[in-house]
C-alpha positions in Angstrom: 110.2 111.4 97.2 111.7 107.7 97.0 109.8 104.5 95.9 110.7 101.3 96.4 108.6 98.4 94.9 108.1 95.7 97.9 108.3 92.0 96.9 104.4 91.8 97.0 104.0 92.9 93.2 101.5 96.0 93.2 102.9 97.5 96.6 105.4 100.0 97.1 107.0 101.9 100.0 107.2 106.3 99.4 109.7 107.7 101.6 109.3 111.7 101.6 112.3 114.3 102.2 111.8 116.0 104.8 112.6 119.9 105.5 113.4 120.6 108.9 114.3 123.7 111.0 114.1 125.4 114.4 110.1 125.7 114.1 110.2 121.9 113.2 109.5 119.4 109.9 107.8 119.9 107.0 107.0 116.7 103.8 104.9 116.1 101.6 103.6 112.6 102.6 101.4 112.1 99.1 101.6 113.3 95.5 99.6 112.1 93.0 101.6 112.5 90.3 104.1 110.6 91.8 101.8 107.9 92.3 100.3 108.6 88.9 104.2 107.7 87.4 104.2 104.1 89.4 100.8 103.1 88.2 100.4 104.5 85.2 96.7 105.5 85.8 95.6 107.9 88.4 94.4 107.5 92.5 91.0 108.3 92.5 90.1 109.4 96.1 87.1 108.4 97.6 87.3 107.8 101.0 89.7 108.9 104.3 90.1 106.6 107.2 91.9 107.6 110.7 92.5 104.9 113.3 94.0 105.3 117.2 95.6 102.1 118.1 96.7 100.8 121.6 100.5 98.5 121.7 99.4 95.2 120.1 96.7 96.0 118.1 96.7 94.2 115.0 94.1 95.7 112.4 93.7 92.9 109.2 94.3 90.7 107.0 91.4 92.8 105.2 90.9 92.8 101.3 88.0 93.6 99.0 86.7 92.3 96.3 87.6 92.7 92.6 86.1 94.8 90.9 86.4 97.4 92.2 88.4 95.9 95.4 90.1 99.3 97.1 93.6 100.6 96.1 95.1 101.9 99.7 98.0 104.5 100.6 98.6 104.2 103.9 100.0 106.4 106.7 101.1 106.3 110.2 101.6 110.2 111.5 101.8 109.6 115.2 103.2 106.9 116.9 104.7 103.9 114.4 102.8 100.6 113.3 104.1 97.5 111.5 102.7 97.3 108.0 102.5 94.3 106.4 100.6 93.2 102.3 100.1 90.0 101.6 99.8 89.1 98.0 96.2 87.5 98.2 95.2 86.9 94.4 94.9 83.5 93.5 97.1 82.7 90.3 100.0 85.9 91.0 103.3 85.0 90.6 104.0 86.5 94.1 100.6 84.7 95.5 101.2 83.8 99.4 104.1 86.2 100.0 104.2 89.2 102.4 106.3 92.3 102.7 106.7 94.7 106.0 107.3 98.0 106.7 107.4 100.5 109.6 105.5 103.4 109.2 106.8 105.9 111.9 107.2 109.4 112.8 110.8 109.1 112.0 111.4 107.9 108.4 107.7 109.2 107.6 107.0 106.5 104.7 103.8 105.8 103.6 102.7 102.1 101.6 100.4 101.9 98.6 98.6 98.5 98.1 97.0 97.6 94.8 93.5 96.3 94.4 93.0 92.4 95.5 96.3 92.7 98.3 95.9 92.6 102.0 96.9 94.5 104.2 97.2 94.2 108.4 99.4 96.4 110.3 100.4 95.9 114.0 100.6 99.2 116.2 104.0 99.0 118.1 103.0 101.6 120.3 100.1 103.5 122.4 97.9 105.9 120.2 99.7 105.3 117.2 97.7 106.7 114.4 97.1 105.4 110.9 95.2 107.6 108.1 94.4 105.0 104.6 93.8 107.2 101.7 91.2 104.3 99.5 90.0 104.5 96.5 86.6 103.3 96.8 84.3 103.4 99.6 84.1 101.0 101.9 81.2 98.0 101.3 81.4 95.8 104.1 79.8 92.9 101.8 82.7 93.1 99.8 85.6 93.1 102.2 86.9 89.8 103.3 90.1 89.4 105.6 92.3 86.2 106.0 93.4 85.5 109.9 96.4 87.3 110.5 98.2 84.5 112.2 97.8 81.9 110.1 100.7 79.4 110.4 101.2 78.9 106.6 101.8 83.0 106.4 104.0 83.6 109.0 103.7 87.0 109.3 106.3 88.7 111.3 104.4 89.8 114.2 106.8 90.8 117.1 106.6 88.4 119.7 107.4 90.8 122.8 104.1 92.1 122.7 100.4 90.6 123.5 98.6 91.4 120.7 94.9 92.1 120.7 92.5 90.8 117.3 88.9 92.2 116.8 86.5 89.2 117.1 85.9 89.8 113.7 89.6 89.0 112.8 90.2 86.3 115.3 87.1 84.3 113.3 88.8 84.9 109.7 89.9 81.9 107.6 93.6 80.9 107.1 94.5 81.7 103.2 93.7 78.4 101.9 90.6 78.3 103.7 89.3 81.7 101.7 90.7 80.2 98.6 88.7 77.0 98.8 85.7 79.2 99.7 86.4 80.8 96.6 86.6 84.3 98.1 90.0 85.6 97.6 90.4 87.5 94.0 92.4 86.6 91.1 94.9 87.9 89.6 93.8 87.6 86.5 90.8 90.2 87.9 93.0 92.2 89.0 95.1 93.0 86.0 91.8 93.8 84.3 90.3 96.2 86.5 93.6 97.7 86.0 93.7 97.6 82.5 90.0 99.5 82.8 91.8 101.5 84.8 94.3 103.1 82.7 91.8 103.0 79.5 89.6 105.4 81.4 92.5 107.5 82.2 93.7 107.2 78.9 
């Protein structure tokens, strides 16, 4: 398996090989020791999420907050969505900035997001499935999302497709709106439920 770090610090791309013959393709899309030798602590696995997604839908800007947040590996194994973090704790040195990747049924990579990032994706088209491997279960007072076309991001939406925005999502703040509201984590939090991280597995 290949990793590649993104320019969101805390995310990286896996790209599996893939064995194929005359009854079709086998990969192994996750392995934990893999992941284990990027973070240096391990992915505990609480929670599995499936979603179907029409062309256009954007899921996001979600994040959770820190501690314990929810680490994510995320994959797309039908159809092919645009993934995109966004570095989203105040005070990281990559604070502001997003990365993309296509997940697809071709390349079949899969993204893991540290705790405090967000992360949207953008299904490309009909029934596309994503499946999010978390870390934590999902506490709906503690996720927050950021609008996922606000200007100042710029996120790199295509633009040959209407895309459709939960209500929920189209009422999210811009960035700097959840950072005056104080609702975005830090990066400072984040490094230490990190560093609790690692003691633990340690």
């Amino acid at each position: 398996m290949d990793v590649r770090e993104l320019s969101v610090s805390g995310a990286w791309e896996f790209t599996p090989r893939q064995f194929g013959d005359d009854r079709g393709v086998f990969l192994e899309w996750f392995k934990e020791d893999v992941l284990h030798d990027v973070l240096q602590y391990p992915f505990t696995l609480a929670q599995a999420n499936h979603s179907v997604s029409r062309r256009g839908t954007v899921r996001g800007l979600h994040f959770a907050a820190v501690p314990p947040s929810q680490a994510k590996y995320v994959y797309c194994p039908y159809g092919s969505v645009l993934d995109v973090v966004v570095d989203t704790r105040v005070g990281s040195p990559t604070f502001g900035r997003w990365d993309s990747v296509v997940l697809d049924t071709t390349t079949r990579r899969a993204v893991y997001l540290s705790e405090g990032l967000g992360h949207a994706f953008c299904a490309l088209e009909d029934n596309s499935v994503v499946t999010y491997l978390c870390s934590t279960p999902y506490n709906p007072q503690r996720e927050f999302g950021v609008h996922p076309n606000d200007p100042a991001l710029g996120l790199p939406w295509p633009t040959d497709i209407d895309l459709l925005l939960s209500p929920k999502d189209e009422a999210a703040p811009t960035l700097a709106q959840a950072e005056a509201d104080g609702i975005l984590p830090t990066w400072d939090d984040c490094l230490a439920w990190q560093d609790e991280l690692r003691h633990h597995a340690g």
